[in-house]
C-alpha positions as CSV (number, residue, x, y, z in Angstrom):
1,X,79.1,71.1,102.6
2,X,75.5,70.6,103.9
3,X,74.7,74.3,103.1
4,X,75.3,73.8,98.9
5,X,73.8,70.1,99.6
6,X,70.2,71.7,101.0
7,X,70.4,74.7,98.9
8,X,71.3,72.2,95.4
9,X,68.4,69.8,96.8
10,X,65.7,72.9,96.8
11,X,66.7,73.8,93.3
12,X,66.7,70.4,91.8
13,X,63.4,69.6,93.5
14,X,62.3,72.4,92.1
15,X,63.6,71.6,88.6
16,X,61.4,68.3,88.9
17,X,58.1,70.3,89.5
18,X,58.9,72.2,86.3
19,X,59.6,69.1,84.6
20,X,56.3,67.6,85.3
21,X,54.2,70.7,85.2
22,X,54.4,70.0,80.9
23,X,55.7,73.9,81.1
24,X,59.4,73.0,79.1
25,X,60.3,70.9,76.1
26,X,63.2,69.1,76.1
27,X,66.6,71.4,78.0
28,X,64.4,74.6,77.6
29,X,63.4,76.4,80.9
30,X,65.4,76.5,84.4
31,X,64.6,76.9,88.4
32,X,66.8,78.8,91.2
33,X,67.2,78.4,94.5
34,X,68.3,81.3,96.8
35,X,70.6,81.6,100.0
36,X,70.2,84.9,100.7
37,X,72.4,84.7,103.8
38,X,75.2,82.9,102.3
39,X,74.6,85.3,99.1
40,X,74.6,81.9,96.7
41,X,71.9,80.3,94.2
42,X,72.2,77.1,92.9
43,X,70.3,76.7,89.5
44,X,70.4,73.6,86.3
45,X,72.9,72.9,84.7
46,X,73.0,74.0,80.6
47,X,71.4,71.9,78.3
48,X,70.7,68.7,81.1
49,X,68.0,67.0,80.7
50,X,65.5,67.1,83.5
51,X,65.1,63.2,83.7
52,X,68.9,63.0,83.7
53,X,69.7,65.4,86.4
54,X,70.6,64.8,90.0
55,X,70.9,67.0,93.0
56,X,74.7,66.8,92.6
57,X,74.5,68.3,89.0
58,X,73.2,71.2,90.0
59,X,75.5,74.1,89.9
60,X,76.2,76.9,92.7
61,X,76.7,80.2,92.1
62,X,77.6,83.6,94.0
63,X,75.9,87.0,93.5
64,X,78.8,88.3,91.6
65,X,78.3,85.5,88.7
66,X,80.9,83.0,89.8
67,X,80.6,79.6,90.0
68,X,81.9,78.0,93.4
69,X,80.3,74.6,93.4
70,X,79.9,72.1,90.9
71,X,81.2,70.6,88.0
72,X,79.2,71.6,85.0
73,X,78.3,74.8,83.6
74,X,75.1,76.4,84.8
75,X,72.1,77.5,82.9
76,X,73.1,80.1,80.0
77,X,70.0,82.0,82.3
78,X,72.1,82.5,84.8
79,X,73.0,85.9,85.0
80,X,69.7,87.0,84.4
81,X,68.9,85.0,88.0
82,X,71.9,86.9,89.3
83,X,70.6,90.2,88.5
84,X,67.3,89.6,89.4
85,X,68.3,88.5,92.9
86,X,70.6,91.5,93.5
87,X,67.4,93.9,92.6
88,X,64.3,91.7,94.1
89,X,65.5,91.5,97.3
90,X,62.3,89.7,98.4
91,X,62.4,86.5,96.6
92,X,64.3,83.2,97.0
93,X,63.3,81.3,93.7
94,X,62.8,81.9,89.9
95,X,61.7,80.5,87.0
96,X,62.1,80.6,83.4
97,X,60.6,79.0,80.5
98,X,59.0,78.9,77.4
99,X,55.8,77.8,78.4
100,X,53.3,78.1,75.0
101,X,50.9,80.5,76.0
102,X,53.0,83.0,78.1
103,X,55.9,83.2,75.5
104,X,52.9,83.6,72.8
105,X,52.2,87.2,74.8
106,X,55.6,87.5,74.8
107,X,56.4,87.5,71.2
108,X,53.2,89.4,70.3
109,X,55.1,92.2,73.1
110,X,51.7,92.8,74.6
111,X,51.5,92.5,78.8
112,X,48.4,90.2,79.8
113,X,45.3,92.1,80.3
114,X,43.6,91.6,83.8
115,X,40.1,90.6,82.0
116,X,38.7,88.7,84.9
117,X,39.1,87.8,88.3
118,X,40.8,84.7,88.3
119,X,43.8,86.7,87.3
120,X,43.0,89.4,89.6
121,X,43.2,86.5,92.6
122,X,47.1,86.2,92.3
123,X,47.8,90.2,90.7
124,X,46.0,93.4,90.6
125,X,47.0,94.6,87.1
126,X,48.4,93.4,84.0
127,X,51.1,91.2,84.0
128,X,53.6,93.4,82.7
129,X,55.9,93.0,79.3
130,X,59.5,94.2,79.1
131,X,61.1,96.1,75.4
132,X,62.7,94.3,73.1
133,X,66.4,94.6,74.0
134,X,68.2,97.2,71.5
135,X,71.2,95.7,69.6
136,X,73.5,97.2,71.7
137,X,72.1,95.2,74.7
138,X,71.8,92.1,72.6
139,X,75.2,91.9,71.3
140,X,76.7,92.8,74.7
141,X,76.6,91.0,78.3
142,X,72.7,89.7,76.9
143,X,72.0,87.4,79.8
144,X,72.7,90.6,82.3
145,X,70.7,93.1,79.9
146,X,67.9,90.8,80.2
147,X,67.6,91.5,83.7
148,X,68.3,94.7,83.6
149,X,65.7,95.0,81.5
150,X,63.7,93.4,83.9
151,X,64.4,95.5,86.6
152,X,64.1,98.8,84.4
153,X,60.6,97.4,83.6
154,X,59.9,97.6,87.9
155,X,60.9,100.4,88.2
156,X,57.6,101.6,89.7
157,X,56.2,97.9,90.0
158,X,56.1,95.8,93.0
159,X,58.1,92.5,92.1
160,X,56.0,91.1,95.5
161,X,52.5,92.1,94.1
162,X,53.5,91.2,90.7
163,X,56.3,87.8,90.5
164,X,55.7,87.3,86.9
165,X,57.2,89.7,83.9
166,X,57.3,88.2,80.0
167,X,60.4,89.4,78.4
168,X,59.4,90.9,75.3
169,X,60.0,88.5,72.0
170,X,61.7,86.2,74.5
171,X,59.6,84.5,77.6
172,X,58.5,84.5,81.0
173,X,60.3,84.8,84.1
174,X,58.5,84.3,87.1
175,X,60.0,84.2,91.2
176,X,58.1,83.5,94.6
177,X,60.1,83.4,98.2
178,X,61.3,80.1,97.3
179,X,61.9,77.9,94.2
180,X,59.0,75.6,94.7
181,X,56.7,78.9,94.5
182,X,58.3,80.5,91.6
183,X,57.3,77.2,89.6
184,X,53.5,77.6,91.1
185,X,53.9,81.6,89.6
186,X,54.7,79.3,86.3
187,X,52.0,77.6,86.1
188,X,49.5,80.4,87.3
189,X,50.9,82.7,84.7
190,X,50.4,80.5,81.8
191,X,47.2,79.4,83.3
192,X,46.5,83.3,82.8
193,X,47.7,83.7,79.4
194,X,45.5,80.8,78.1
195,X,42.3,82.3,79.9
196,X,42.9,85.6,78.6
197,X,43.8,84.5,74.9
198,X,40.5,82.8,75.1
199,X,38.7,85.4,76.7
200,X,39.7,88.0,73.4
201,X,39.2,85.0,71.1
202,X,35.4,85.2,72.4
203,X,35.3,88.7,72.4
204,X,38.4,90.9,71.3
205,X,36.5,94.1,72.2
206,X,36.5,92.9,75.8
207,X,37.1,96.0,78.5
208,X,39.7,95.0,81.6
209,X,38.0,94.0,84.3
210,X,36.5,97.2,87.0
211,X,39.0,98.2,89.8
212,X,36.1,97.0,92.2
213,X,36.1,93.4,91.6
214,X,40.3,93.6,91.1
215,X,40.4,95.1,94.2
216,X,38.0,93.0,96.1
217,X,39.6,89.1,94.4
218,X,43.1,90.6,95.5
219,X,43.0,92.0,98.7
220,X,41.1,89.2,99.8
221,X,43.8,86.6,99.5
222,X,47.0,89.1,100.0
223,X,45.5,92.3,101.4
224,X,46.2,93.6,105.2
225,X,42.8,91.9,106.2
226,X,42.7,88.9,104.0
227,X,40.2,86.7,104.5
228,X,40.5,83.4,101.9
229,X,42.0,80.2,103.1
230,X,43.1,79.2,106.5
231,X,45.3,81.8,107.9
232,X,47.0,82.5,104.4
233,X,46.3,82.7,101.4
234,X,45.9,80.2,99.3
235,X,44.9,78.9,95.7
C-alpha cells in the first residue's frame, strides 16, 4: 500500500540521519514518522541495527498501539511515541536517544539552563526535565507512563515552543512536524547540553541568561515578525 510505503520511507530515512548524526550506539535510540490523517506512525524495528535496516523493516503502528504493518516487532519506545502523538497534536516526528550529553542532564534530573543565546535561538526557557517515574509507574504499562509523564510535565508548556523534554534518569525525547526535524531537535538539544555543561564547568555560579536577549534571539527566528533567514527561520 503506497500510503505505509511513503510513511515507512520517511521513518527509515529518518532512522539513517540518526544513525549518522553519532547521537546512538549500537540498537539504542529510535525515529517516528506520523500520518496524522490515516492516524498511523511507522517507527524501527527493536533491537535492528541501523546499517541493517531497510524501509521494509520498518514497522507500522495505529494510535491505539497495534501493529498493522510489518513483520517485526517495533521499538520497545513505542508506546511512548503513541502517547506522545495522541497529546502533541502538532507534531509529525520523534526522537529518542541516549545521546551523551543530554542523557548526562537527564540522570543528574536537572532541566538545561538557558545560559546563553544559542539556546535561546531554538527555545525561550529551560529545556525542561520530567520526575523520575514512581514504582508503581515503573512496574506497570512503563513505556505508556513515560509519556504520560511527558505530557504531565506540559501541562503548562508549549510542546511547539519547546520539542525537546529529557526524561528524568532516563533520556531525551525530542519531536518536530516531521521525522527528519525531530532528529535536527536531536542534535540541537545535545548541542545544548554540551554548551551549557561547559558553560557551568567555566563558571558554575553562572546566572541564566536576561529575558531581553532570550526574547530578542527567539522571537527573531519563530516570533510573529521574525526576521532571520529567508522567509523562515532557519539555523
Amino acid at each position: 500500500m503506497d500510503g505505509y510505503k511513503t510513511l515507512r520511507e520517511e521513518a527509515w530515512e529518518a532512522n539513517q540521519a540518526l544513525a549518522s548524526s553519532n547521537l546512538v550506539t549500537g540498537t539504542f535510540g529510535n525515529v517516528s514518522a506520523l500520518d496524522r490523517k490515516q492516524g498511523l506512525f511507522a517507527i524501527k524495528p527493536s533491537g535492528v541495527p541501523y546499517k541493517d535496516m531497510r524501509p521494509e523493516d520498518i514497522t507500522v503502528m495505529d494510535l491505539e498501539g497495534n501493529r498493522v504493518f510489518g513483520k517485526l516487532n517495533p521499538s520497545s519506545d513505542a508506546p511512548t511515541h503513541m502517547i506522545l502523538y495522541q497529546h502533541f497534536q502538532e507534531i509529525g516526528g520523534i526522537t529518542h536517544t541516549h545521546s551523551s550529553y543530554a542523557t548526562s542532564w537527564a540522570q543528574a534530573l536537572k532541566p538545561i539552563p538557558i545560559l546563553g543565546t544559542t539556546h535561546a535561538d531554538y527555545l525561550p526557557r529551560d529545556v525542561p526535565c520530567t520526575p523520575v517515574l514512581s514504582d508503581e509507574q515503573i512496574q506497570g504499562d512503563y513505556e505508556i507512563e513515560t509519556g504520560r509523564q511527558i505530557v504531565k510535565t506540559f501541562t503548562d508548556l508549549s510542546p511547539a515552543e519547546i520539542p525537546m523534554v529529557l526524561v528524568g534518569a532516563h533520556g531525551p525525547f525530542t519531536w518536530g512536524a516531521a521525522a527528519l526535524d525531530s532528529v535536527d531537535n536531536s542534535r540541537i538539544l545535545e548541542m545544548i547540553a554540551r554548551m551549557a555543561l561547559q558553560t557551568l564547568q567555566i563558571r558554575p555560579d553562572q546566572a541564566p541568561l536576561k529575558k531581553t536577549l532570550i526574547d530578542k534571539h527567539f522571537l527573531r527566528k519563530h516570533g510573529t515578525n521574525a526576521y532571520y533567514g529567508q522567509g523562515k527561520s532557519q539555523s
